[in-house]
C-alpha positions as CSV (number, residue, x, y, z in Angstrom):
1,X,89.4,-132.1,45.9
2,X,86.2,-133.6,46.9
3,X,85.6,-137.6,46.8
4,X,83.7,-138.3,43.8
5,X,82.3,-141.5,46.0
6,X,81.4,-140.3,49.8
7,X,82.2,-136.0,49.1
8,X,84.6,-135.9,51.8
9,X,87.6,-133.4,51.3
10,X,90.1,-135.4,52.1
11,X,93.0,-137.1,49.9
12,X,95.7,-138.0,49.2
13,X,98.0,-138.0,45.2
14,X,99.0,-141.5,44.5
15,X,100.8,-140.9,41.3
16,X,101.1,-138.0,38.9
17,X,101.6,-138.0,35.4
18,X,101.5,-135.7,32.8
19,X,98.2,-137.3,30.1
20,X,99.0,-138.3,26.5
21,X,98.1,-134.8,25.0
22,X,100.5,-132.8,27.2
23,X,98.1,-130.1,27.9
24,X,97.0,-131.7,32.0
25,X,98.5,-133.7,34.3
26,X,96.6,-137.0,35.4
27,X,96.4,-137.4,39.4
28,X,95.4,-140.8,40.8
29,X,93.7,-140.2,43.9
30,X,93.0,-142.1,47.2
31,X,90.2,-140.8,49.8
32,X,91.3,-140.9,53.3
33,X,87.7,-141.6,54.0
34,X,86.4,-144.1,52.1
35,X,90.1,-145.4,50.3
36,X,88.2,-145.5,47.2
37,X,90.7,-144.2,44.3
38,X,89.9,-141.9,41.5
39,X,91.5,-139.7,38.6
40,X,91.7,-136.3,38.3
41,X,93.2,-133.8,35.3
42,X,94.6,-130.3,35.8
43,X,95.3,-128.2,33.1
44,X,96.5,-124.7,32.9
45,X,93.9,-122.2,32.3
46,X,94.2,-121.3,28.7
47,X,93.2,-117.9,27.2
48,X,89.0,-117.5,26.7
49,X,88.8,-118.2,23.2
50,X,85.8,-117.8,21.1
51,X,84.8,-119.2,17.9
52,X,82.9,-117.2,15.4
53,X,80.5,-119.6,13.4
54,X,79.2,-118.7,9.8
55,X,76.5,-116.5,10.9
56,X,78.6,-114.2,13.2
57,X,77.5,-116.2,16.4
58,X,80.6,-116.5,19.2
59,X,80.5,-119.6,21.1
60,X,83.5,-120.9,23.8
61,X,86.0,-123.2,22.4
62,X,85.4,-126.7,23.4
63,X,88.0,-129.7,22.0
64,X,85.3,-132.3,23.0
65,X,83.2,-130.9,19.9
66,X,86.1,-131.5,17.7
67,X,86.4,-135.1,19.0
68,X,83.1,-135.8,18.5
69,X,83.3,-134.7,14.8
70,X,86.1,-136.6,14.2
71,X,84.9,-139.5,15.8
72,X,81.8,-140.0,13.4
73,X,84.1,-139.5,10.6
74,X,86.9,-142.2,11.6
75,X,83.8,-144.1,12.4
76,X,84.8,-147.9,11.2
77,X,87.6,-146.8,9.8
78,X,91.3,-148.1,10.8
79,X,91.9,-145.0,13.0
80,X,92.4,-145.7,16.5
81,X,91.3,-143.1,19.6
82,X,95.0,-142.2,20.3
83,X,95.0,-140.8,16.5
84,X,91.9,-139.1,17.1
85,X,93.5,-137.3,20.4
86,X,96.6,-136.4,18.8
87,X,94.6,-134.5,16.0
88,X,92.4,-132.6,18.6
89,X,95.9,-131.9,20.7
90,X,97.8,-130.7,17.6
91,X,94.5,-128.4,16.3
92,X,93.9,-127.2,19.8
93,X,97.6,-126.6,20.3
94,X,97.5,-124.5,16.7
95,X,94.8,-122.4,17.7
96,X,96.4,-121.2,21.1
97,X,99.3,-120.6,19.6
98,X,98.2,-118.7,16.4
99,X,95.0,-116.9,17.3
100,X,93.9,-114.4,20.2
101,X,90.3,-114.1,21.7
102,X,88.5,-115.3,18.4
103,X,88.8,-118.2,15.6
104,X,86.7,-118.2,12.8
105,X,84.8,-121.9,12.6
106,X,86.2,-122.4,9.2
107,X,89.5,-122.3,10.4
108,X,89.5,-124.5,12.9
109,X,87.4,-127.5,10.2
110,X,90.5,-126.6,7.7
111,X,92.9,-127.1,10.1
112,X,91.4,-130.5,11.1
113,X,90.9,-131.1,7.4
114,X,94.6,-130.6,7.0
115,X,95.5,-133.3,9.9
116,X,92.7,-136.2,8.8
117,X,93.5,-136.3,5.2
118,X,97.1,-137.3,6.1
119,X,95.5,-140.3,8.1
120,X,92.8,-141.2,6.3
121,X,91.3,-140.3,2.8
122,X,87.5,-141.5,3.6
123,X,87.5,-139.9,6.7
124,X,88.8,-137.0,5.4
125,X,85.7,-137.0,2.7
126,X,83.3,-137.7,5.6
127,X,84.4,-134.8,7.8
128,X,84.4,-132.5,4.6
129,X,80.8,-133.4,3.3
130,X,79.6,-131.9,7.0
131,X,81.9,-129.4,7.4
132,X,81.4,-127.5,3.6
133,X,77.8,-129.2,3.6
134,X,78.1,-130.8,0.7
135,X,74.8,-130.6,-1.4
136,X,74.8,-133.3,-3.8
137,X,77.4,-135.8,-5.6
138,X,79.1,-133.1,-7.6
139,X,80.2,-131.3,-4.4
140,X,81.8,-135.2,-3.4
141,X,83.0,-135.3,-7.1
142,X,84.9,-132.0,-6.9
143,X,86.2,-132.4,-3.4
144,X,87.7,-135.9,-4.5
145,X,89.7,-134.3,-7.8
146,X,92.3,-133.0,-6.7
147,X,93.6,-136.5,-4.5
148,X,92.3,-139.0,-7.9
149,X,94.7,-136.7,-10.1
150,X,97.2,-137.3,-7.7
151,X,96.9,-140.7,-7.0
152,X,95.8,-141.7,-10.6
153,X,98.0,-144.0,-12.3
154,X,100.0,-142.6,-15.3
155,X,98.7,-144.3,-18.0
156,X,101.7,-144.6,-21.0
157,X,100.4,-143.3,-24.4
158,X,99.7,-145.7,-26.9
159,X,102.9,-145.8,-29.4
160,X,101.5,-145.5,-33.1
């Protein structure tokens, strides 16, 4: 591993850990050259997965593009960064598991839809108006139904 600091090739692992999604280990470094310290992942080298966006294009599978989504819809929202990395592990740990070489788009957004909406309702309504493209209100109206019938208050009929 080369020194971020002076590029010499020459180190040494201070302490080793494995990160807070489970997928890499976190090295703490020290160069022997300059005795600056620095961090370093590994991960295991997961299958080549593809996604397959709406009009048929095949891109690589990047986490970080997840995270970024999900981090402009928790945008100040009580939804810390640990909450936002456990819903990009868990998804990415779905799609390894469940699918081979290729993942539609769609999949993925519903699977993130199906973590964030546990969280946080608004975010949840934030990620879907991107991710369906919502149009105009009624497409907000109709995605927010199905949680106001469920959260509605029963109202007791009037007794006559």
């Amino acid at each position: 591993m080369r020194c971020p600091f002076c590029r010499a090739d020459n180190d040494r692992v201070i302490d080793s850990r494995a990160s807070q999604d489970s997928f890499s280990i976190r090295r703490r470094r020290e160069c022997l050259g300059c005795k600056r310290r620095y961090t370093t992942y590994e991960r295991v080298e997961e299958l080549d997965i593809k996604i397959v966006k709406k009009d048929n294009v095949r891109e690589p599978f990047h986490p970080e593009k997840i995270k970024r989504g999900l981090s402009l819809a928790c945008w100040k929202r009580p939804i810390s960064e640990a909450q936002i990395e456990a819903i990009v592990a868990a998804v990415e740990s779905e799609i390894y598991s469940q699918y081979e070489g290729e993942v539609e788009s769609r999949m993925i957004g519903e699977m993130v839809m199906q973590h964030l909406h546990a969280i946080d309702q608004v975010a949840y309504v934030r990620f879907a108006s991107v991710y369906r493209e919502f149009k105009d209100v009624r497409d907000f109206v109709d995605e927010l139904q199905p949680m106001l019938k469920k959260y509605a208050p029963s109202v007791p009929k009037p007794s006559s």
